[in-house]
C-alpha positions as CSV (number, residue, x, y, z in Angstrom):
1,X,217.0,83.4,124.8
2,X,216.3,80.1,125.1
3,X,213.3,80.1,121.7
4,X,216.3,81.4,120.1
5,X,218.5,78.6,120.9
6,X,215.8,75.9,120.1
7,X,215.4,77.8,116.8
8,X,219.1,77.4,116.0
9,X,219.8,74.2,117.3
10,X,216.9,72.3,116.9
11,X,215.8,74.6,113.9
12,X,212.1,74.4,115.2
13,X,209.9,76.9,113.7
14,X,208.2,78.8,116.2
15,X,204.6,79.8,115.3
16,X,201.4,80.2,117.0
17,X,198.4,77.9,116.4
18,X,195.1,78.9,116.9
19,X,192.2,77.6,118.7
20,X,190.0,74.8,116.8
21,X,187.0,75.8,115.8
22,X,183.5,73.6,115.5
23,X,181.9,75.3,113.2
24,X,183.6,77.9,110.5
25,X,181.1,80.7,111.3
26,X,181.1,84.9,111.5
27,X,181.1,86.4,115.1
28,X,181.3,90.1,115.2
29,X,184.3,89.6,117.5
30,X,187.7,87.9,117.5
31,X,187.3,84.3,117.9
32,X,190.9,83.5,117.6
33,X,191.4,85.0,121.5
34,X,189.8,84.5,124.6
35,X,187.1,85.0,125.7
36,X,185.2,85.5,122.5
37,X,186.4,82.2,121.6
38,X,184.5,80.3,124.3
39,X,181.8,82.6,123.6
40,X,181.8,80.8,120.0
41,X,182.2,77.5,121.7
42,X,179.4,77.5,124.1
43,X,177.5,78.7,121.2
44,X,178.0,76.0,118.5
45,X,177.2,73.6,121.0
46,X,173.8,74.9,122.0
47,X,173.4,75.3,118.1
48,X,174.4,71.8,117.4
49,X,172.7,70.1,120.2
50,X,169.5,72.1,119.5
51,X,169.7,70.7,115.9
52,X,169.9,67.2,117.1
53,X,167.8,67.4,119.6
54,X,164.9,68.5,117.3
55,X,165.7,66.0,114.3
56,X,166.0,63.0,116.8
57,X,162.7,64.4,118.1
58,X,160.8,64.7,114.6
59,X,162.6,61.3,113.2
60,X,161.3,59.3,116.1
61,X,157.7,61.0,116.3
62,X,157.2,60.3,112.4
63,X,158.3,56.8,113.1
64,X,156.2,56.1,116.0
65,X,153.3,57.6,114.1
66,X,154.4,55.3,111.0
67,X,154.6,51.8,113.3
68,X,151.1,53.2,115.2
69,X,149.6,52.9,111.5
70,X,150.8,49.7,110.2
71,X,150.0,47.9,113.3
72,X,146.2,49.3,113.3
73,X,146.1,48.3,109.9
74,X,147.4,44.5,111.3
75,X,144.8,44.5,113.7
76,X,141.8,46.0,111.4
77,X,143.0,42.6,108.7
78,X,142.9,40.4,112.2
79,X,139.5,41.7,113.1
80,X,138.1,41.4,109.5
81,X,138.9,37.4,109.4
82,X,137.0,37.2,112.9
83,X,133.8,38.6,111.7
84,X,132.1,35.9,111.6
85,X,133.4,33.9,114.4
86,X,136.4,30.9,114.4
87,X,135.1,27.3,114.6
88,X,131.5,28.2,115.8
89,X,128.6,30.2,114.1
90,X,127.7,34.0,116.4
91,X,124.8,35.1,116.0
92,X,123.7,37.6,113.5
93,X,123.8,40.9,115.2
94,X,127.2,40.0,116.6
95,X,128.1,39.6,112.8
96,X,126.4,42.9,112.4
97,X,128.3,44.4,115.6
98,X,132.0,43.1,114.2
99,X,131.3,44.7,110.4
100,X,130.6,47.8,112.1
101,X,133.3,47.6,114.0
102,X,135.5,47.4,111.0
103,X,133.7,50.1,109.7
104,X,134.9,52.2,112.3
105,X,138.0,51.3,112.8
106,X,139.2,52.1,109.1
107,X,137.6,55.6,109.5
108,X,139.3,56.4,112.1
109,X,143.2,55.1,110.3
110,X,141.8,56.6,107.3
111,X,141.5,60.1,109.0
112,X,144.5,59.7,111.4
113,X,146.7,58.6,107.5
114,X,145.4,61.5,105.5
115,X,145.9,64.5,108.5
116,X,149.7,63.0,108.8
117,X,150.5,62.5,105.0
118,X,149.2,66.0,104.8
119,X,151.7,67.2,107.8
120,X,154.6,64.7,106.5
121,X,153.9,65.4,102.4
122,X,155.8,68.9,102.1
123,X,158.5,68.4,104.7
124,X,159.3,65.0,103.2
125,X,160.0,66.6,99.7
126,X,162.3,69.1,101.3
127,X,164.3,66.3,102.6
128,X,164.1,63.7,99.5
129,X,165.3,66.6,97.2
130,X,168.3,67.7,99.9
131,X,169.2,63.9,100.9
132,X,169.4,63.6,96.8
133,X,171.3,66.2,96.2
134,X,173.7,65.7,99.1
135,X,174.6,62.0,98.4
136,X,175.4,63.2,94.4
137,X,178.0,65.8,96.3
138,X,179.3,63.9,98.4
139,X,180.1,60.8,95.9
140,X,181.8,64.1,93.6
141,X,184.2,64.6,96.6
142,X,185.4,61.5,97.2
143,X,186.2,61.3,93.2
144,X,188.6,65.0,93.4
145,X,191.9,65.2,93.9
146,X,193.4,66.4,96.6
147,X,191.0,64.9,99.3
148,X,192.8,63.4,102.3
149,X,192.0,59.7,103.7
150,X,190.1,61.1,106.8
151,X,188.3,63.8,104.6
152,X,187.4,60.9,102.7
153,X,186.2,59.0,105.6
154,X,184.0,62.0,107.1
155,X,182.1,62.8,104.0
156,X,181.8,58.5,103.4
157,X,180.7,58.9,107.3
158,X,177.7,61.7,106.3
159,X,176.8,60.4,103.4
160,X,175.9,56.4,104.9
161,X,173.9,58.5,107.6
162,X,171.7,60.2,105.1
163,X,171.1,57.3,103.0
164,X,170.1,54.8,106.2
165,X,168.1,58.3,107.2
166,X,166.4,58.1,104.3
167,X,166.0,54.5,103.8
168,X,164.4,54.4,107.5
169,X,161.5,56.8,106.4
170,X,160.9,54.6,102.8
171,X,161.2,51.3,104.5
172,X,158.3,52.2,107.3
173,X,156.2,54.2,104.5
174,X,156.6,50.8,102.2
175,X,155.3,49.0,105.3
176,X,151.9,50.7,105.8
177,X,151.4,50.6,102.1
178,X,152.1,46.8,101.9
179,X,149.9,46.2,105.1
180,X,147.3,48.2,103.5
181,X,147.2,46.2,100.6
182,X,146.1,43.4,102.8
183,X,143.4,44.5,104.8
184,X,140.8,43.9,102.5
185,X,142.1,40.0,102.3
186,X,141.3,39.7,106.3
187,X,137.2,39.2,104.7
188,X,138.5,36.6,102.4
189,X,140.3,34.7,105.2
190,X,136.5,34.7,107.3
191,X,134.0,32.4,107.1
192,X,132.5,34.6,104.8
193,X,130.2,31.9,103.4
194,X,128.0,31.9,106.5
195,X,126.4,35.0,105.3
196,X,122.9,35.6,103.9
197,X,122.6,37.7,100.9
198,X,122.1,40.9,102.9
199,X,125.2,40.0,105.1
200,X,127.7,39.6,101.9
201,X,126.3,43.2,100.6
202,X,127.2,44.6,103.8
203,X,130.8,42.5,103.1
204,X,130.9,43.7,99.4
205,X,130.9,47.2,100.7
206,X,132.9,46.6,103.7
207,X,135.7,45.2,101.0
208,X,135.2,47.8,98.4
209,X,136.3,50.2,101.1
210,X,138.8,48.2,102.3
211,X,140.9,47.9,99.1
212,X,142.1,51.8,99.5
213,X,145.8,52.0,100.0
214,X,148.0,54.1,102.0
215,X,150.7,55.7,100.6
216,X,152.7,58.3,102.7
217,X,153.6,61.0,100.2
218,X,156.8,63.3,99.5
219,X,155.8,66.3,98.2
220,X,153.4,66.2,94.6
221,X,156.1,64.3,92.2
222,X,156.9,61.1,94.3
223,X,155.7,58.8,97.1
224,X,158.0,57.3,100.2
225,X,158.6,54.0,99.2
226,X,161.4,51.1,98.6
227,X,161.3,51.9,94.9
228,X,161.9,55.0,95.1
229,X,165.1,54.9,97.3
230,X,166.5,52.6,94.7
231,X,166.1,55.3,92.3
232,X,167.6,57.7,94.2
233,X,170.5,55.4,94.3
234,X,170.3,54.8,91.1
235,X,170.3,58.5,90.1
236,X,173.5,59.2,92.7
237,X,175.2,56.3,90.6
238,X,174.3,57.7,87.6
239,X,175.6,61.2,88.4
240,X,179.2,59.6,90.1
241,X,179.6,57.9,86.2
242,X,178.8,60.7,84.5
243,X,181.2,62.8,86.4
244,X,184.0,60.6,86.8
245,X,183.8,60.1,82.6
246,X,183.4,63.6,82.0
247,X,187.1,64.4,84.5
248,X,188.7,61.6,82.6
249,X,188.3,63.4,79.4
């Protein structure tokens, strides 16, 4: 009687709004009614905070691993201008002791850079190529019609998190490659011309080796670097004018 009354005098429609959902998924029940919509609730959040939990996880291992590297390689240049002492001459075998050292030391980065661009390489690709293709679709949404001002401000929202994502992995990766870049220069900056004849062979060598550089890998077609971020950019400008040219006619 009385949702009769509000519906004439009040003219309120009366209707019945569902429950929200988190995630527009298939159950093999009704989620619209208790209890298989909890059931779907308590599931999406195990789903979603298993997802996060396990991309904050990888993220923050690759750039641990990533800092690990291009501080090594700081202190491998450190020990390569101290071969040879600071103000006062060492003796020889402690010259001997410090090349060896440095010997040793780029080995071991060398092997530790090569197993994890070998882990990193194809996993990397998969995300470049997904992070690409994801910022082109979501710059294409905010150009259609139709799109609210919130919608507009969730897919800006996602699309800023996958570019400073990806800008995060390219900006560490750009590191270790500059750093690498520079190792070699540590010999340079010694006393290098204390050295006998046979010492600057052993230097010679030492720098030859040295002058390798790291570059972390995304897949076979392109490396993780500053460069290429830009062109991603660059190609997710590209593809926004193109569309936006191609609607207008």
């Amino acid at each position: 009687m009385r949702d009769d009354l509000a519906k004439v005098l009040f003219n309120i429609p009366l209707t019945v709004q569902r429950y929200p959902k988190i995630i527009s998924s298939w159950f093999p029940f009704d989620v619209t009614k208790k209890p298989g919509y909890f059931v779907s609730v308590v599931t999406h959040v195990v789903m979603i905070v298993q997802g996060g939990g396990i991309i904050a996880s990888y993220d923050t291992t690759v750039f641990v691993i990533m800092s690990f590297l291009k501080g090594q390689l700081i202190i491998l240049k450190t020990k390569c201008t101290e071969i040879f002492g600071d103000e006062t001459a060492i003796p020889r075998s402690e010259v001997l002791k410090n090349i060896k050292e440095c010997h040793r030391l780029h080995n071991f980065l060398t092997e530790q850079y090569r197993m994890f661009n070998q882990l990193i390489s194809p996993v990397m690709f998969i995300y470049v190529l997904i992070c690409s293709v994801m910022i082109c679709c979501c710059v294409v949404q905010l150009n259609l019609d139709g799109v609210t001002v919130s919608e507009k401000f969730w897919i800006l929202e996602y699309m800023i998190a996958a570019g400073v994502q990806l800008f995060i992995f390219c900006w560490h990766s750009n590191d270790i490659t500059y750093e690498s870049s520079l190792v070699d220069r540590g010999i340079f900056d010694s006393n290098w011309w204390r050295a006998d004849p046979k010492l600057r062979t052993h230097l010679t060598l030492l720098s030859g080796k040295l002058a390798i550089m790291y570059r972390i890998r995304a897949g076979p077609f392109t490396t993780l670097s500053m460069p290429t971020f830009t062109e991603i950019l660059r190609g997710a400008y590209s593809f926004y004018t193109l569309f936006t040219k191609s609607t207008n006619k």
